[in-house]
N, C-alpha and C positions, 0 to 999 in steps of 0.2 A: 596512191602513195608514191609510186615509182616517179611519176611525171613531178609529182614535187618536191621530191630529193634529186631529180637531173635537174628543176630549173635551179635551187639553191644551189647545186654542185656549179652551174655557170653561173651563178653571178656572184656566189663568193668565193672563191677559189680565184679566180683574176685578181680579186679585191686584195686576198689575205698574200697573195706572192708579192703584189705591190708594194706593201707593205712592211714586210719582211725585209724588203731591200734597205727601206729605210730605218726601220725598228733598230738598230744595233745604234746609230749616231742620237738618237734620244735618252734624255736624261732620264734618271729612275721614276718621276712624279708624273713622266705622260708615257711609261712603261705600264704604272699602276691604273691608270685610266682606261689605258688601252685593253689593258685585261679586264677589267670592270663592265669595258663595255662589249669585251669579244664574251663576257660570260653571260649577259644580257640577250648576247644575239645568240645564244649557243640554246639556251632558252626557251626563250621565244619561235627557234627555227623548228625545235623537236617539237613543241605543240605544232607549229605547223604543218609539219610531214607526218607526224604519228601520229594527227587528229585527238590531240589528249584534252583531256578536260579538267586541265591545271590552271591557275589563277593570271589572267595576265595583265596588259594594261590597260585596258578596260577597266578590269576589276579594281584597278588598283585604284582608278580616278575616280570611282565611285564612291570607294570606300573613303578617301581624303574629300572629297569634295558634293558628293552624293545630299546629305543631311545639308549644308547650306544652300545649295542647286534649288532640293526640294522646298525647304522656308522663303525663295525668294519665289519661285513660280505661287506657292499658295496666299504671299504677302503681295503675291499683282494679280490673280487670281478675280475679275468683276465676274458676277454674276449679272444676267439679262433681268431686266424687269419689264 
């Protein structure tokens, strides 16, 4: 757990001070995204360090996309004769 909160502490921590510099000269509508997407990774990064077994995207792609995936694999589906 330790080893994968120092490697996220180096690669995002560079990322988020970059950023910062420029965050104040953006308009409010990629303010709103920016936070959307910094709460996505905030997310995503505590399932990764805390080994949690919360829903992620994976799941997510299965859930939206799963049930058609499966009707196309069974509708190509040959059987050997």
């Amino acid at each position: 757990m330790i080893l994968k909160l120092v490697f996220l502490i180096i690669t995002c921590v560079p990322l988020l001070l970059f950023d910062l510099v420029n965050f104040r000269k953006e308009n409010s509508h990629a303010k709103l995204i920016y936070a959307s997407l910094l709460l996505a990774v905030i997310y995503l990064s505590s399932i990764f360090v805390f080994e949690l077994r919360w829903p992620n995207l994976y799941d997510a792609a299965d859930f939206l996309l799963g049930a058609p995936a499966r009707l196309i694999v069974e509708f190509l589906h040959v059987t050997p004769q």
